[in-house]
Structure formats: C-alpha cells, structure tokens
HTML snippet that shows the backbone in 3Dmol.js (N, CA, C, O; Angstrom):
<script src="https://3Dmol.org/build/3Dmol-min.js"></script>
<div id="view" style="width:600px;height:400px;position:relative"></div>
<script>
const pdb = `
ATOM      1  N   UNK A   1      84.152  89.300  68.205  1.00  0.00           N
ATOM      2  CA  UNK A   1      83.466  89.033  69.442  1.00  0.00           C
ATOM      3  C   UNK A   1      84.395  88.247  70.370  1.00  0.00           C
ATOM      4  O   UNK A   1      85.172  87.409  69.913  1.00  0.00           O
ATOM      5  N   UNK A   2      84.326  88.470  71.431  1.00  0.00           N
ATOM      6  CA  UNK A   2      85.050  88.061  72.089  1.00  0.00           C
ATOM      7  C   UNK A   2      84.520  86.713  73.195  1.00  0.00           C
ATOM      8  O   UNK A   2      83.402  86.388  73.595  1.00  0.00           O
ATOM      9  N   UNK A   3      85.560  86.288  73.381  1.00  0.00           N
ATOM     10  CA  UNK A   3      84.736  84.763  74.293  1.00  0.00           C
ATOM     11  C   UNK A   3      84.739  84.963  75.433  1.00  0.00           C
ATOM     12  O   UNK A   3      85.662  85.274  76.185  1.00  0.00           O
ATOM     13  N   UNK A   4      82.839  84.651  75.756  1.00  0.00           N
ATOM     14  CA  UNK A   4      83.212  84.692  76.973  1.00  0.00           C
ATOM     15  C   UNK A   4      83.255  83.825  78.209  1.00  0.00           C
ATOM     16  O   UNK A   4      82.403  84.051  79.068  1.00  0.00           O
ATOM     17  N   UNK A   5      84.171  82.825  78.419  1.00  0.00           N
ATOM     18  CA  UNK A   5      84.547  81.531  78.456  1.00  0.00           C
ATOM     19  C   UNK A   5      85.772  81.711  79.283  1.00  0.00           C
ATOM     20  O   UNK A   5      86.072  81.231  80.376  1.00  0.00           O
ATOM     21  N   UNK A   6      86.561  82.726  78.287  1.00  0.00           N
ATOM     22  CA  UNK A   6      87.676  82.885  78.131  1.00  0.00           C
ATOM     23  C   UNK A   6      87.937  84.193  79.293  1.00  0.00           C
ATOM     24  O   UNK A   6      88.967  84.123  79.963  1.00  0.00           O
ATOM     25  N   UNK A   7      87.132  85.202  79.481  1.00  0.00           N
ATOM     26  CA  UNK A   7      86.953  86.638  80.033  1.00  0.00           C
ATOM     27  C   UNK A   7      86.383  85.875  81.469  1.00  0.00           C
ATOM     28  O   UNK A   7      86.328  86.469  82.546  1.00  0.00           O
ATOM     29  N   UNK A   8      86.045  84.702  81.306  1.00  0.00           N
ATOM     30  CA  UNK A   8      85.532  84.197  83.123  1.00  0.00           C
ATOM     31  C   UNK A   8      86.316  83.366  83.534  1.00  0.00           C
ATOM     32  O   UNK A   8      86.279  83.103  84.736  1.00  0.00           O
ATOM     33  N   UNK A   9      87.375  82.615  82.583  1.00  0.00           N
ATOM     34  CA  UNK A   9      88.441  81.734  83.305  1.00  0.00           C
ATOM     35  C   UNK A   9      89.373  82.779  84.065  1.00  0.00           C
ATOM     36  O   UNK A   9      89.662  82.826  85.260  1.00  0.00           O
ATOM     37  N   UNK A  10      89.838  83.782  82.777  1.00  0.00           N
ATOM     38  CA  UNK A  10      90.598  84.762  83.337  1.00  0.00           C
ATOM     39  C   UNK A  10      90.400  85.528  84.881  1.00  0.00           C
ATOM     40  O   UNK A  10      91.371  85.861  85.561  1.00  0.00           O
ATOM     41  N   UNK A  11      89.137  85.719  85.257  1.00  0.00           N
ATOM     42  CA  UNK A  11      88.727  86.442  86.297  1.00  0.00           C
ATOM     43  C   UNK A  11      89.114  85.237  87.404  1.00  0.00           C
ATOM     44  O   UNK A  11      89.900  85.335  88.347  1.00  0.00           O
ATOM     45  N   UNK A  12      88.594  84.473  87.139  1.00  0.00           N
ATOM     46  CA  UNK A  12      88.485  83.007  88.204  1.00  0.00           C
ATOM     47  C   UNK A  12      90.304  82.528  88.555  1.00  0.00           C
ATOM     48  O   UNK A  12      90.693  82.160  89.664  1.00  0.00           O
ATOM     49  N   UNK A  13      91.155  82.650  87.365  1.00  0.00           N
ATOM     50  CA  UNK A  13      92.510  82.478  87.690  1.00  0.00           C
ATOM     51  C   UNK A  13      93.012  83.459  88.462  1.00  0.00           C
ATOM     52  O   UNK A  13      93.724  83.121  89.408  1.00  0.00           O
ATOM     53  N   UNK A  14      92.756  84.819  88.232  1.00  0.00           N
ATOM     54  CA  UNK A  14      92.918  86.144  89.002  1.00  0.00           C
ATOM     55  C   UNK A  14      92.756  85.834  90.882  1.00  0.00           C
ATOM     56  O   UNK A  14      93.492  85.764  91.865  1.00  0.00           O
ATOM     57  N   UNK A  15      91.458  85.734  90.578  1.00  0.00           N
ATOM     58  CA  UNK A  15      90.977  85.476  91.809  1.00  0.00           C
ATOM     59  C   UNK A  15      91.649  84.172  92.509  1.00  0.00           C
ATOM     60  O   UNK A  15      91.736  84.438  93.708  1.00  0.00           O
ATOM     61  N   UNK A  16      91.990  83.302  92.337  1.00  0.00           N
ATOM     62  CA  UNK A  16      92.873  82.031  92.471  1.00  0.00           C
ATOM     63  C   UNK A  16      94.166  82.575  92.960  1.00  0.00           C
ATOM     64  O   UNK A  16      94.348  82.537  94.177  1.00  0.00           O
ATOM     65  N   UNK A  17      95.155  83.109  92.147  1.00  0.00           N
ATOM     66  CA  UNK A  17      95.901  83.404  92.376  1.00  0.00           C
ATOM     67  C   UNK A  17      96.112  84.832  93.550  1.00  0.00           C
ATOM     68  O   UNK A  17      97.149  85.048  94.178  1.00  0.00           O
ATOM     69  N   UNK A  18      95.325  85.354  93.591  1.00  0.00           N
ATOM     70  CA  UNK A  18      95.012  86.823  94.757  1.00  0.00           C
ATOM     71  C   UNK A  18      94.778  85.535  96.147  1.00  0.00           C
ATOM     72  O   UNK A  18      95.285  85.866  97.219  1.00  0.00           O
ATOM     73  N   UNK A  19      94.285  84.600  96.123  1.00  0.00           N
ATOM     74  CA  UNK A  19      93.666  83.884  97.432  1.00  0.00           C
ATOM     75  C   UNK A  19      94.902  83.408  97.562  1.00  0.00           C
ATOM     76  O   UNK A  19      95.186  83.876  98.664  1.00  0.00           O
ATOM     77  N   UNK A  20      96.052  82.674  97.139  1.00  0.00           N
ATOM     78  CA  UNK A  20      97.276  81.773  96.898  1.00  0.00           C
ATOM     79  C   UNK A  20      97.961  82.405  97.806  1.00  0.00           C
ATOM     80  O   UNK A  20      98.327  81.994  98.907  1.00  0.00           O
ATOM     81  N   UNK A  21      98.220  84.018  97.020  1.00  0.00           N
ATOM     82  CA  UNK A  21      99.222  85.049  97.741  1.00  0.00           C
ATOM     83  C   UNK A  21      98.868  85.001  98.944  1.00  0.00           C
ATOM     84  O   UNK A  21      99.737  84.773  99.785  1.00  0.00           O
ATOM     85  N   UNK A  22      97.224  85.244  99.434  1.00  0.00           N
ATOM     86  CA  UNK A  22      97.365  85.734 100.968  1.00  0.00           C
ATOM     87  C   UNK A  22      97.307  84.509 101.742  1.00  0.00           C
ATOM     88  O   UNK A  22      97.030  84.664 102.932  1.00  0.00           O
ATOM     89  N   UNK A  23      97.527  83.198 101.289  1.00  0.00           N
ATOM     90  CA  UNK A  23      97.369  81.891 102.088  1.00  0.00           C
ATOM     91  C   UNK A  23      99.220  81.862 102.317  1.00  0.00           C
ATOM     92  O   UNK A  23      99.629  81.543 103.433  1.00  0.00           O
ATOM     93  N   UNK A  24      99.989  82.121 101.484  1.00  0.00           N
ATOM     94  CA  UNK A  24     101.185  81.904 101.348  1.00  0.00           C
ATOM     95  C   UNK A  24     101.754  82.860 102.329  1.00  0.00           C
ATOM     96  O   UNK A  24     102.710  82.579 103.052  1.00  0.00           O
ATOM     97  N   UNK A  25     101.033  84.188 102.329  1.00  0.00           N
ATOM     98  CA  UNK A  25     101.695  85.265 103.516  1.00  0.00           C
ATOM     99  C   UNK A  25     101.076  84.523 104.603  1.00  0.00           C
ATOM    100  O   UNK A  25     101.862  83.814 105.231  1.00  0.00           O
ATOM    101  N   UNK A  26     100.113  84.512 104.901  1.00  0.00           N
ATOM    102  CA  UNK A  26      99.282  83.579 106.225  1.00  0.00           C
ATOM    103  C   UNK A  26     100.861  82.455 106.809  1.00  0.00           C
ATOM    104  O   UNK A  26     101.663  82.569 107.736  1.00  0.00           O
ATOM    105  N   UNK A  27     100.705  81.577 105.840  1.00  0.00           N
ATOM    106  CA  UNK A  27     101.668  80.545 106.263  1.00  0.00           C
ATOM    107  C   UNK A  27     103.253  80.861 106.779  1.00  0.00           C
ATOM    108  O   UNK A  27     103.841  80.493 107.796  1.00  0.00           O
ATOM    109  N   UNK A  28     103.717  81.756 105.565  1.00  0.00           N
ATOM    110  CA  UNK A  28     104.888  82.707 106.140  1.00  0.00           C
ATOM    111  C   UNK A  28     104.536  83.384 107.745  1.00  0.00           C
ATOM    112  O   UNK A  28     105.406  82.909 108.476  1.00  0.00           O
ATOM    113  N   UNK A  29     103.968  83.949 108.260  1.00  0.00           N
ATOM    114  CA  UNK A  29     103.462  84.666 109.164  1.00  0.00           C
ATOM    115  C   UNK A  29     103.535  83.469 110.215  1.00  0.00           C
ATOM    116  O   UNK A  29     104.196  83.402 111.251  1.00  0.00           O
ATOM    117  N   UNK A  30     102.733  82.618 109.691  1.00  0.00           N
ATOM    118  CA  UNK A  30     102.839  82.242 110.876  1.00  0.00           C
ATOM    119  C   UNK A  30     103.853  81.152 111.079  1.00  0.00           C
ATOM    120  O   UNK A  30     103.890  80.774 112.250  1.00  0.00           O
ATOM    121  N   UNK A  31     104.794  80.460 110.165  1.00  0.00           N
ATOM    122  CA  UNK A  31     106.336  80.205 110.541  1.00  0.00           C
ATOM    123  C   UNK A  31     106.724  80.934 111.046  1.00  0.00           C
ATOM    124  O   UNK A  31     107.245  80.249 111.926  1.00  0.00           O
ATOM    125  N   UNK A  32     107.163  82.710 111.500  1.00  0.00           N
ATOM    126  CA  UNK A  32     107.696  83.540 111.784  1.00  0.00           C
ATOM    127  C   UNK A  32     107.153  83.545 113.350  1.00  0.00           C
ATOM    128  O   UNK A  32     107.975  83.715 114.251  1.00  0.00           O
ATOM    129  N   UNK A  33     106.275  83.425 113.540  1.00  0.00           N
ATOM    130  CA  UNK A  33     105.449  83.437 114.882  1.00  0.00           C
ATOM    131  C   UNK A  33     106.161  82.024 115.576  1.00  0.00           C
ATOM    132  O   UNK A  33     107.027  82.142 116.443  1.00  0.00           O
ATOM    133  N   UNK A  34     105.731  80.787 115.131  1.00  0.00           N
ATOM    134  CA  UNK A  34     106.018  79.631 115.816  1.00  0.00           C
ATOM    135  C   UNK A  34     107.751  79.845 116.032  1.00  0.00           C
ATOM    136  O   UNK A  34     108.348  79.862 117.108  1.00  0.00           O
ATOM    137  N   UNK A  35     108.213  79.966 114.936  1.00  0.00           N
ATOM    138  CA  UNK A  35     109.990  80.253 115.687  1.00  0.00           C
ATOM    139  C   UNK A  35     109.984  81.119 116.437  1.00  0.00           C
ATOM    140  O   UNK A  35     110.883  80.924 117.255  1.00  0.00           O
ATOM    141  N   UNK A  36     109.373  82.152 116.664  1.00  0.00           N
ATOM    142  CA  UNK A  36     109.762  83.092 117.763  1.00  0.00           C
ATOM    143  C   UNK A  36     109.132  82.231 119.284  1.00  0.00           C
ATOM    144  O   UNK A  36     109.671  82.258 120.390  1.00  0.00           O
ATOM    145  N   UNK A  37     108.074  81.632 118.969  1.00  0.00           N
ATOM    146  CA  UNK A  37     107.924  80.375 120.292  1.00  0.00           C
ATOM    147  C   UNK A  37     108.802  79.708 120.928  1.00  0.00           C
ATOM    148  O   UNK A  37     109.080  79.644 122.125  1.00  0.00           O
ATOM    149  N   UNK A  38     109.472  78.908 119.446  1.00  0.00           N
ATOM    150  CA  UNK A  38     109.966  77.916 119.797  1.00  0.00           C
ATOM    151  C   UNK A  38     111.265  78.012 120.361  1.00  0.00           C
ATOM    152  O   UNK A  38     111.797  77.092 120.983  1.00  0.00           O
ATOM    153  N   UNK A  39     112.167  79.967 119.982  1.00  0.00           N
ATOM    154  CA  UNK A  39     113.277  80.262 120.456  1.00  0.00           C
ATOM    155  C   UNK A  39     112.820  80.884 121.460  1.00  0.00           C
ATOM    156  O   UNK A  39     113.711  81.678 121.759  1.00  0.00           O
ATOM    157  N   UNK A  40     111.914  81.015 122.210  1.00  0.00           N
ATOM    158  CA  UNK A  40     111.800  82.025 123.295  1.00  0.00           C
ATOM    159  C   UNK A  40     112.550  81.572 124.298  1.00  0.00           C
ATOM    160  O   UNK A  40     112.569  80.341 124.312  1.00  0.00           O
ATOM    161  N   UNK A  41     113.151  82.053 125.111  1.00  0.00           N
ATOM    162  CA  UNK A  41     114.157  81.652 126.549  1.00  0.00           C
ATOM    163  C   UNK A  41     112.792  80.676 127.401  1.00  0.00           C
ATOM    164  O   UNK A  41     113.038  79.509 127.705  1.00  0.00           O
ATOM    165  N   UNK A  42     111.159  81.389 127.779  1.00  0.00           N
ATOM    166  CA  UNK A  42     110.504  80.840 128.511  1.00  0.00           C
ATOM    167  C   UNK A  42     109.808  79.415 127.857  1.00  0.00           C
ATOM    168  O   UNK A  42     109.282  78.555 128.565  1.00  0.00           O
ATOM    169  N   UNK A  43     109.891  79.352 126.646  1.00  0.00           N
ATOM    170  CA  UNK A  43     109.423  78.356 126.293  1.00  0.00           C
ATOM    171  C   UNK A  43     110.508  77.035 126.181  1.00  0.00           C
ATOM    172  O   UNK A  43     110.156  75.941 125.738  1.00  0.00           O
ATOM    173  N   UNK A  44     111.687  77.294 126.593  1.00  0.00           N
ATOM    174  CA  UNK A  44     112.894  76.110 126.251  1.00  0.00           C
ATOM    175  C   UNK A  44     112.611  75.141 127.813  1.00  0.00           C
ATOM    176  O   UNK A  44     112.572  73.924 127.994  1.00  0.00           O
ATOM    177  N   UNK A  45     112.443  76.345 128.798  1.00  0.00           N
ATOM    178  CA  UNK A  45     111.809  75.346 130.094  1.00  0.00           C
ATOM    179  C   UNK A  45     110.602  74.173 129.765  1.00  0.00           C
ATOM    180  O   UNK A  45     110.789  72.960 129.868  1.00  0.00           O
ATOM    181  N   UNK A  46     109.319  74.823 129.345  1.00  0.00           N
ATOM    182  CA  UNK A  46     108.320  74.359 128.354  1.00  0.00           C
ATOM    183  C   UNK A  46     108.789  73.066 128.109  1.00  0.00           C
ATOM    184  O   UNK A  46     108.456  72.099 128.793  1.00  0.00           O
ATOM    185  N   UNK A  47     109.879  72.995 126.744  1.00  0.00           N
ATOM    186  CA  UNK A  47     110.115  71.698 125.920  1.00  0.00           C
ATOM    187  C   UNK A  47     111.350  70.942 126.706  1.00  0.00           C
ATOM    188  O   UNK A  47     111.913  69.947 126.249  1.00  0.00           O
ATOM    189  N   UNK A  48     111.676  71.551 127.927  1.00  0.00           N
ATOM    190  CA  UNK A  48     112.644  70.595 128.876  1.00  0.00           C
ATOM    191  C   UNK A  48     111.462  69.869 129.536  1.00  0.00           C
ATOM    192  O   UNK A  48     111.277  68.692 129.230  1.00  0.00           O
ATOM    193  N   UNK A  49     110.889  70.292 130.154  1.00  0.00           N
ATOM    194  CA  UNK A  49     110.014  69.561 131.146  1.00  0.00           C
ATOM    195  C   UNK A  49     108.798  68.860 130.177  1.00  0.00           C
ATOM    196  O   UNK A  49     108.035  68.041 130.689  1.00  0.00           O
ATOM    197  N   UNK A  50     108.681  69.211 128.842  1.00  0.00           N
ATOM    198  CA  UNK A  50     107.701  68.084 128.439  1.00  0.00           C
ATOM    199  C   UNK A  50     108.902  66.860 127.884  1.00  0.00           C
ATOM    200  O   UNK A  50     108.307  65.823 127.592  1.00  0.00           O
ATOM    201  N   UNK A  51     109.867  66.788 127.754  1.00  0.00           N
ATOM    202  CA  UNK A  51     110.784  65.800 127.258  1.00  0.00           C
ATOM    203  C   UNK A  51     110.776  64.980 128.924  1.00  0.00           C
ATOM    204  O   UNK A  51     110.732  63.759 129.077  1.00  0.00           O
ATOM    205  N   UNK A  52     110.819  65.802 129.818  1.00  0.00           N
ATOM    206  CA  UNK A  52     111.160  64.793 130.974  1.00  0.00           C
ATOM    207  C   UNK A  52     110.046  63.738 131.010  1.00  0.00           C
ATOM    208  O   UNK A  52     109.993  62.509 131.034  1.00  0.00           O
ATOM    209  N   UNK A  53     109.179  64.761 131.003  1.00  0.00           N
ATOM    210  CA  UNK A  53     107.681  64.183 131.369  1.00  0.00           C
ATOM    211  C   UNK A  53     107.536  62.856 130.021  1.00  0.00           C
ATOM    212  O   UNK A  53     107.182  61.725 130.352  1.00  0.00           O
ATOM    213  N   UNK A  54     107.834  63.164 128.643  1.00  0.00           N
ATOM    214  CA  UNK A  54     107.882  61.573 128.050  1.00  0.00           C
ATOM    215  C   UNK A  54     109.002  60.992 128.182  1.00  0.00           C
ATOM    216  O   UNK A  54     108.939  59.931 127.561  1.00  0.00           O
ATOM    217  N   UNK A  55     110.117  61.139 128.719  1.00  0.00           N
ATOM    218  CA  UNK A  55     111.067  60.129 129.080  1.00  0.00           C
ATOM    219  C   UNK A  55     110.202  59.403 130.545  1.00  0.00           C
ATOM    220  O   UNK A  55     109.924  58.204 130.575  1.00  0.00           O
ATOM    221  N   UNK A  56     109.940  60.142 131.425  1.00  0.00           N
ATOM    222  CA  UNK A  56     108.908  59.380 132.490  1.00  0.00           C
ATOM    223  C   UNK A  56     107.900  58.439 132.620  1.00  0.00           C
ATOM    224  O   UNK A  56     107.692  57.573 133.469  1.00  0.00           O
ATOM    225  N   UNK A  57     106.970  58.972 131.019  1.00  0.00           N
ATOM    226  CA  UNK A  57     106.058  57.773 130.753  1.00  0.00           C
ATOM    227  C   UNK A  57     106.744  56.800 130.168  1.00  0.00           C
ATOM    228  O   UNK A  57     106.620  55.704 130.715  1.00  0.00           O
ATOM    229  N   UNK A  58     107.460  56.849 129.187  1.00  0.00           N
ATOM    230  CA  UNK A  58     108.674  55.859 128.500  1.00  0.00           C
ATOM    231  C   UNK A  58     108.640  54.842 129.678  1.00  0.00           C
ATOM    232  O   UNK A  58     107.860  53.899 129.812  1.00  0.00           O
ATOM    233  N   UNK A  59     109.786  55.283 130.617  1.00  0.00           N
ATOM    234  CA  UNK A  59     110.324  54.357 131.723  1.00  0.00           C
ATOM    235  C   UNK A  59     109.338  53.563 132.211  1.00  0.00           C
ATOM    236  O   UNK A  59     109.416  52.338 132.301  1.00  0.00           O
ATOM    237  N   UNK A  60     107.964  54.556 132.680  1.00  0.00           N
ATOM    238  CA  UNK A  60     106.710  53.958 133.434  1.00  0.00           C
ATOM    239  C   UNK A  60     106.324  52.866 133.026  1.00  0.00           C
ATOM    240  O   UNK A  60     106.217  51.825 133.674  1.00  0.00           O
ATOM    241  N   UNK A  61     105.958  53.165 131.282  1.00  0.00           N
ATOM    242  CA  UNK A  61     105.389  52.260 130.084  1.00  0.00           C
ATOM    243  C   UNK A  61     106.168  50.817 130.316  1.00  0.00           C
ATOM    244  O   UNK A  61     105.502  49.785 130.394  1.00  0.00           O
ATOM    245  N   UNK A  62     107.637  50.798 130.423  1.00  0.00           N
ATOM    246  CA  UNK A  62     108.445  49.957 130.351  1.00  0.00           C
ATOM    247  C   UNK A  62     108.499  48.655 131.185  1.00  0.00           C
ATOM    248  O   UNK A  62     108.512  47.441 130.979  1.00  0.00           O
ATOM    249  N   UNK A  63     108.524  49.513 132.226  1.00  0.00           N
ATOM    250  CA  UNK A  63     108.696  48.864 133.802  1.00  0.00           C
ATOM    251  C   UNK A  63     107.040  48.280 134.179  1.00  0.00           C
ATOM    252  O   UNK A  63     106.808  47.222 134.765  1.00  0.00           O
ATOM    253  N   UNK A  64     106.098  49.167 133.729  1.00  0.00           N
ATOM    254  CA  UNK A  64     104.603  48.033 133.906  1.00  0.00           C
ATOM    255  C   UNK A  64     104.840  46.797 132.845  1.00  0.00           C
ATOM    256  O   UNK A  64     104.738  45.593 133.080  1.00  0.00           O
ATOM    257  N   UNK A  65     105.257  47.580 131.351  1.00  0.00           N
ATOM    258  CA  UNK A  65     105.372  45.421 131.129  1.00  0.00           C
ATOM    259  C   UNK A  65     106.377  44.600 131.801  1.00  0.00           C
ATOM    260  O   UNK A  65     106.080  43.407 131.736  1.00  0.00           O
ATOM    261  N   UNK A  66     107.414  44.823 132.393  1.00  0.00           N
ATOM    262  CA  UNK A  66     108.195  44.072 132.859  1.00  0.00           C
ATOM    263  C   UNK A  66     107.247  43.729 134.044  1.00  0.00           C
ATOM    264  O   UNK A  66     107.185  42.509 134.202  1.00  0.00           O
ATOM    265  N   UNK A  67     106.773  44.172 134.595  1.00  0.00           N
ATOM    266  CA  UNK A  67     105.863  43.879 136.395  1.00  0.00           C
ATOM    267  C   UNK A  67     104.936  42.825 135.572  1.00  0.00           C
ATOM    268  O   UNK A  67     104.994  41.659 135.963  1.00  0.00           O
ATOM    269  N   UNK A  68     103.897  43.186 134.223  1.00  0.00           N
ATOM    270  CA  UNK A  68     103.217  42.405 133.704  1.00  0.00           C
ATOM    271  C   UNK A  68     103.762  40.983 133.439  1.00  0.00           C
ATOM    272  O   UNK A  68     103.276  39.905 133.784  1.00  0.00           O
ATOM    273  N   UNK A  69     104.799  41.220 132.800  1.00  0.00           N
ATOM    274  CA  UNK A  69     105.496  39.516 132.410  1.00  0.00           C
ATOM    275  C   UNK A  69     106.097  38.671 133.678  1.00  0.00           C
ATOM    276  O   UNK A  69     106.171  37.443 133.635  1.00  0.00           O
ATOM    277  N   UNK A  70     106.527  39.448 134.829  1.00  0.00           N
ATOM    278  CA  UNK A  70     106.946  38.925 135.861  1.00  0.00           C
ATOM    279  C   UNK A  70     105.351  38.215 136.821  1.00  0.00           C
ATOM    280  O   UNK A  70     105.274  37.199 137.511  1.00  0.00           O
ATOM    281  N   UNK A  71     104.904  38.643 136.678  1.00  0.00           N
ATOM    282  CA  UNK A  71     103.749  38.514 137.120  1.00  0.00           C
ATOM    283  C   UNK A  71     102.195  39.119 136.099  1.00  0.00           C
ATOM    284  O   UNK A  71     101.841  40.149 135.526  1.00  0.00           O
ATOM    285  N   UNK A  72     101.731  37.921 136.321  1.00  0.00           N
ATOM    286  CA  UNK A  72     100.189  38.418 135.331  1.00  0.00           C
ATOM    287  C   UNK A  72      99.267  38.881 136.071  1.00  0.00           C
ATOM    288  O   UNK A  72      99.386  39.083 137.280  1.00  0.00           O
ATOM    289  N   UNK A  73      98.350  39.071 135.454  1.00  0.00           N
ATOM    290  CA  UNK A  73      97.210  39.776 136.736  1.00  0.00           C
ATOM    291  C   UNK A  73      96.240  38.286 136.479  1.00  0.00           C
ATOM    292  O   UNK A  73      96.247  37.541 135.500  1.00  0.00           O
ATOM    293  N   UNK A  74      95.484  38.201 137.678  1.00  0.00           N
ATOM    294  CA  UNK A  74      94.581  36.780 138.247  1.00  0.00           C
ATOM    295  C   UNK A  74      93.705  37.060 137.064  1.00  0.00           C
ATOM    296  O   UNK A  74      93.610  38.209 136.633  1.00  0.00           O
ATOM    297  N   UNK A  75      93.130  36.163 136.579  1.00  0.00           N
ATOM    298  CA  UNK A  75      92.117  36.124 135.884  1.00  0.00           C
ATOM    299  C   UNK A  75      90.762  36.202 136.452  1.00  0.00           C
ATOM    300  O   UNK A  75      89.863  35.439 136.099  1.00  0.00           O
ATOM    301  N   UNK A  76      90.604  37.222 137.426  1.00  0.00           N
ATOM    302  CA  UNK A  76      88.861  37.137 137.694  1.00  0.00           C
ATOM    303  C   UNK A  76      88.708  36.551 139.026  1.00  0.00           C
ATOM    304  O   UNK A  76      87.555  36.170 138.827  1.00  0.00           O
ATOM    305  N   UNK A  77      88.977  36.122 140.390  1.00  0.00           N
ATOM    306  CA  UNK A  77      88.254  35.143 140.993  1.00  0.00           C
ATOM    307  C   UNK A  77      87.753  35.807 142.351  1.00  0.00           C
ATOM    308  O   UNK A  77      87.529  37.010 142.218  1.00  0.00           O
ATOM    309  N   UNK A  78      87.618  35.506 143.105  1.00  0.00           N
ATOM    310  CA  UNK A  78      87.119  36.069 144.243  1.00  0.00           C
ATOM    311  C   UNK A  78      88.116  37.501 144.696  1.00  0.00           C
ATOM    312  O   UNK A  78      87.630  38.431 145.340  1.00  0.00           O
ATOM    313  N   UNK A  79      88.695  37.490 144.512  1.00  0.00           N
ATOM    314  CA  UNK A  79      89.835  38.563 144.957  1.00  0.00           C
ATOM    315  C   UNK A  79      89.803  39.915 144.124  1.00  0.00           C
ATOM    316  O   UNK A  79      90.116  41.080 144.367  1.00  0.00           O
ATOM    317  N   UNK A  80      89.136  39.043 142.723  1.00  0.00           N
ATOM    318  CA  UNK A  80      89.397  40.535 142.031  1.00  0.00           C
ATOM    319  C   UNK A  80      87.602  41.252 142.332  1.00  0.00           C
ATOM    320  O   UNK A  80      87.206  42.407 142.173  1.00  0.00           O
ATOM    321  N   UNK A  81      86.851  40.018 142.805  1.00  0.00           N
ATOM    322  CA  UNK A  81      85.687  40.847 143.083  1.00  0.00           C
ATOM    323  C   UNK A  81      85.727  41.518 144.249  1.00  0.00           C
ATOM    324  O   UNK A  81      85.171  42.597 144.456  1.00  0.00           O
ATOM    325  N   UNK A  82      86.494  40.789 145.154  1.00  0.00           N
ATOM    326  CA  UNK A  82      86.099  41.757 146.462  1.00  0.00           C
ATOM    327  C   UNK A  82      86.666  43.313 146.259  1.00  0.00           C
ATOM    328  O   UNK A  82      86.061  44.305 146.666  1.00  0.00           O
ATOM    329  N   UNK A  83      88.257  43.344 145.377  1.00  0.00           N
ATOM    330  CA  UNK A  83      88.785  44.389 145.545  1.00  0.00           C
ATOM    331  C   UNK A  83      88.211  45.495 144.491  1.00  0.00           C
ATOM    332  O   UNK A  83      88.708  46.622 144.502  1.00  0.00           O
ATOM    333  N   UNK A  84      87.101  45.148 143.528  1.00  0.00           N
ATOM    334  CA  UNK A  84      86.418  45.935 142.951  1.00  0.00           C
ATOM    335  C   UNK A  84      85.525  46.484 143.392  1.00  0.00           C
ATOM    336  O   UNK A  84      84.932  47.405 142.831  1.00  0.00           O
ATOM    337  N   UNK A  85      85.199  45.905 144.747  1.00  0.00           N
ATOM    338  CA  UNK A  85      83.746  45.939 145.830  1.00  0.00           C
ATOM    339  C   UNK A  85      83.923  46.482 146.760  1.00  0.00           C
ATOM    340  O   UNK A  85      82.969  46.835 147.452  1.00  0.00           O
ATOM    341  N   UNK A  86      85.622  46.828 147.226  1.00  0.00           N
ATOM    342  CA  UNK A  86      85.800  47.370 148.480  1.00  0.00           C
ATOM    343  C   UNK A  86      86.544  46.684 149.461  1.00  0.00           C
ATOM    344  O   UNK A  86      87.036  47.318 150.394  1.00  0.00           O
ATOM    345  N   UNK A  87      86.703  45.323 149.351  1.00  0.00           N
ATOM    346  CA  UNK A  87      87.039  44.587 150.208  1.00  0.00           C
ATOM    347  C   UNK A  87      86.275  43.072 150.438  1.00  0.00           C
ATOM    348  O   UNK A  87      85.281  43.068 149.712  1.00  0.00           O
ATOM    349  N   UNK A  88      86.372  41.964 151.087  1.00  0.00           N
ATOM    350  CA  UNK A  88      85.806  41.273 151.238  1.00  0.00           C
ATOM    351  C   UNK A  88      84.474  41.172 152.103  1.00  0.00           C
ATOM    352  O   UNK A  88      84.397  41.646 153.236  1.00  0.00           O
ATOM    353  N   UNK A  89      83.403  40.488 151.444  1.00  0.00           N
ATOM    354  CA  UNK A  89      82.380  40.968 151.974  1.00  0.00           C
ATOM    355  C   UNK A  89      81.717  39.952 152.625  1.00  0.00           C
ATOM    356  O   UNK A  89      81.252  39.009 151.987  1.00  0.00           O
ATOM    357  N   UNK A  90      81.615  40.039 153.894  1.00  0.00           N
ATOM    358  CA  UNK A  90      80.983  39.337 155.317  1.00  0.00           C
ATOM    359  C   UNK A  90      79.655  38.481 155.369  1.00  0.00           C
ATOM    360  O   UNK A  90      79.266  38.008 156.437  1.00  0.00           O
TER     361      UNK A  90
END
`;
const viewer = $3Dmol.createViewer("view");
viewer.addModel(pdb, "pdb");
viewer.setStyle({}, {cartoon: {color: "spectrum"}});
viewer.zoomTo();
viewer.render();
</script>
C-alpha cells in the first residue's frame, strides 16, 4: 500500500516548483524590459533631468538651512499674525 502522505507532498512539491519556474521567468522578463528602459536614448534625457532636478533640491535644501541659522524665524508675535491674515489689520 502505498502512502498517501507521501503521493500529496509529491503533488504539492510539483506544483511548488511549476509556480517557482514561472515567477523566475516573470522576474527574468521583466529585468529584460527595465534594461531596455533604462538604455533607451529617450529615457537618458529622463534620468539627466531628474538628477538635475535632485541636485536642485540638494542646493535648495542647503541654502534654506543656511538662511535658517543666519536668521531664525520670529517666534509668533504680531507680525506673524498679521501676515497669516493678510496684512495688518486696522
């Protein structure tokens, strides 16, 4: 007699391994896809102008803490209400 324990692991490893293969082609596939992105002639403009664009915030980022440490912002007083309000109010 045969086990059958043994006749349902087998099926279940089968099946395991059949899902593996097509996750592994999936993943292959789609490495093959993203390099063809990432070498495309139109997409190198793409990753020039997003590098500018974070060297830009970089600098931005930089230069507000330096404005911050050179100067702090007021803590609250009449000035920061009016200019939350519109202006000073009559």
């Amino acid at each position: 007699m045969e086990n059958p324990h043994l006749e349902r692991q087998s099926l279940l490893l089968a099946r395991i391994i059949k899902n593996v293969d097509k996750c592994n082609e999936a993943v292959r596939d789609l490495g093959f896809h993203l390099d063809e992105i990432i070498h495309s002639p139109s997409t190198q403009d793409i990753i020039v102008a997003s590098r500018l664009f974070e060297n830009y915030n970089r600098n931005v980022a930089y230069n507000l803490e330096r404005i911050n440490a050179v100067n702090p912002p007021a803590a609250g007083g009449a000035g920061a209400k009016d200019a939350q309000q519109g202006g000073p109010s009559s």
